[in-house]
Structures are given as structure tokens and as C-alpha cells.
N, C-alpha and C positions, 0 to 999 in steps of 0.2 A: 289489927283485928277489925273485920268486916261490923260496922253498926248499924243497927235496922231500929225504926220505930215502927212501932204496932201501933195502928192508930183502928178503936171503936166509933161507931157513930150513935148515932142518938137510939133509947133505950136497950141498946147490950147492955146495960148495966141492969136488967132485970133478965140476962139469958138464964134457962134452971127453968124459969119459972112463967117466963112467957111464952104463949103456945106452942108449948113441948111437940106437938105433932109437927108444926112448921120447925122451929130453930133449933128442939135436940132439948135434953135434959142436962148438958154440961153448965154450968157457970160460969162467970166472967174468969172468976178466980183459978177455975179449974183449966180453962184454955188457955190464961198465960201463964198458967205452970207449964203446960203441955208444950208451947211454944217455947219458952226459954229452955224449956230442955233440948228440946229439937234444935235450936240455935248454936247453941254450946257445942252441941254434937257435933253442928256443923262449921265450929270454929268464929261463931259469931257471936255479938251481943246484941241483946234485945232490950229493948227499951217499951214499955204499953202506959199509951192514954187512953180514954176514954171521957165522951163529953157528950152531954146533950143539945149543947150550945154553938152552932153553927163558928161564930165568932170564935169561940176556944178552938176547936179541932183547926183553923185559918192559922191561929197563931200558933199551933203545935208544928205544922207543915212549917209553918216560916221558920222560924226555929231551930227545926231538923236540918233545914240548910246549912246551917253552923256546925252538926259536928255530927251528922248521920249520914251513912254513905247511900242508903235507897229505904222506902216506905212501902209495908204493907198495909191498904187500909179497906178499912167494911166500912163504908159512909151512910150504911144502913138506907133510911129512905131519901136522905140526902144524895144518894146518887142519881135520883131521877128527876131533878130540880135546880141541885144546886149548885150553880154559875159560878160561884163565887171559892168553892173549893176550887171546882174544875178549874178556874183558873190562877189559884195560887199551886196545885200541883202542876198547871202549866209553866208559871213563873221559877221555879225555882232547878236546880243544874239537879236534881235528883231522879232515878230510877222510882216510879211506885206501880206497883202489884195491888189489883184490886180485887177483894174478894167479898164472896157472898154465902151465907150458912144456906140458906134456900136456894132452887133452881127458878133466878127469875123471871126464867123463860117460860116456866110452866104455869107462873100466877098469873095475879090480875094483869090486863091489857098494860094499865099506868104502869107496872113495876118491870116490864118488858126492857124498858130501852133506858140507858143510861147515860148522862150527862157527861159522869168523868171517863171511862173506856177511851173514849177517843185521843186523850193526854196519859194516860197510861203505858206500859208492857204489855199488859194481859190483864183478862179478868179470869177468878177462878168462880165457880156456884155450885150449892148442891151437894156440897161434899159434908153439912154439916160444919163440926169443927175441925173435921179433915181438908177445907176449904183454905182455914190458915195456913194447916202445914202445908199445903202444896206451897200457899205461897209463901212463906216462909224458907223454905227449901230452894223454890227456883231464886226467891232475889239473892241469897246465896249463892247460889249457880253462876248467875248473870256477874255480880261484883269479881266473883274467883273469877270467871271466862275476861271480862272487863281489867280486869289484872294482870292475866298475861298475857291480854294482847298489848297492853300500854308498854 
């Protein structure tokens, strides 16, 4: 069975309730339900962290190397700074999909350009919590395609 870790970044854990206009009215709670179902569906399991601690979500990715086949993660404002993920998702033999509830092409200048994209698959934005499930879906996609071509 295909294993995915969901990895949040810093304040998802106030999603619902932080401005709704930007990130949506869903919950933390409510999206990795929505995710693990979409998972299952798709013959995978999902695993979700969530940290506000730079250090935690480092030692989640390390981790995953142990017993996860690829990483979905929203590094929320971490992705446009920080070094230090980028480069433990560069260090490790994993696939990750980065995603974004906002389009953050259409915010501020700073929230533009992103640190980890370049050690990535893809990045998804925009979609809300429909941002997940895309990604969600294609590392799916990518592990099945990655399996029979092995």
C-alpha cells in the first residue's frame, strides 16, 4: 500500500477560523478527513502532521524517509524562507508535492516566490482545500506510474 504524509506548516492549525476570505472556512480537522478519504479511495494511506515549529515539521520529513513513500506538504509561510526544510526535502530519496490553500501568485510580492518549488514535483495554489486533494491524488498518481515502471 502506497504511504503519504501530510505534512501542515505553521498556523493551519487555526484553518476555520483564520481569514476565512484568504484560506476557506474548512478546519484542520475537516481536511484530513477529506484527505484520508480521497487516499483510501485511492488505495493509499495518509498519515497528517501539523507543527508550528520549524524544527518539528524537519524531523517529520526525516522521519518519513523511514516508512513513507512521497510527501504532501503546505510549509505555509515557511516556504518562502525556509532553507532549512528545503533542504531536508532535498536530502531525503522522497517524492513531495507542495501545496498552497491561497494563490500565491496573486498576494503579497514576499509570498510570490518560494524556497522549496525547486526540490519538489510540483506545487499546487489556490484551490482552497481542493489544493490538498490535487495533491494528494497526483502523488498517488506519480508512486502507481513509479511502480510500474520499476
Amino acid at each position: 500500500m502506497i504511504k503519504i504524509l501530510l505534512i501542515h506548516g505553521p498556523n493551519l492549525n487555526l484553518l476555520g477560523t483564520r481569514s476565512p476570505e484568504i484560506y476557506g472556512t474548512s478546519g484542520l480537522d475537516e481536511i484530513n478527513a477529506r484527505m484520508k478519504s480521497i487516499a483510501e479511495a485511492g488505495g493509499a494511506e495518509l498519515r497528517t502532521f501539523q507543527s508550528n515549529s520549524e524544527g518539528a515539521l524537519i524531523d517529520a520529513i526525516h522521519e518519513a524517509a523511514g516508512w513513507a513513500d512521497g510527501i504532501v506538504i503546505n510549509p505555509g509561510a515557511y516556504a518562502h524562507y525556509s532553507l532549512a526544510i528545503r533542504d531536508a526535502l532535498a536530502s531525503i530519496k522522497l517524492p513531495a508535492i507542495e501545496v498552497h490553500l491561497s494563490n500565491i501568485y496573486a498576494r503579497e510580492e514576499f509570498r510570490r516566490h518560494s524556497v522549496i518549488s525547486p526540490v519538489v514535483a510540483g506545487c499546487i495554489s489556490g484551490l482552497g482545500w481542493r489544493s490538498y486533494a490535487c495533491g494528494i491524488q497526483a502523488m498517488i498518481g506519480m508512486l502507481q506510474d513509479r511502480s510500474k515502471n520499476a
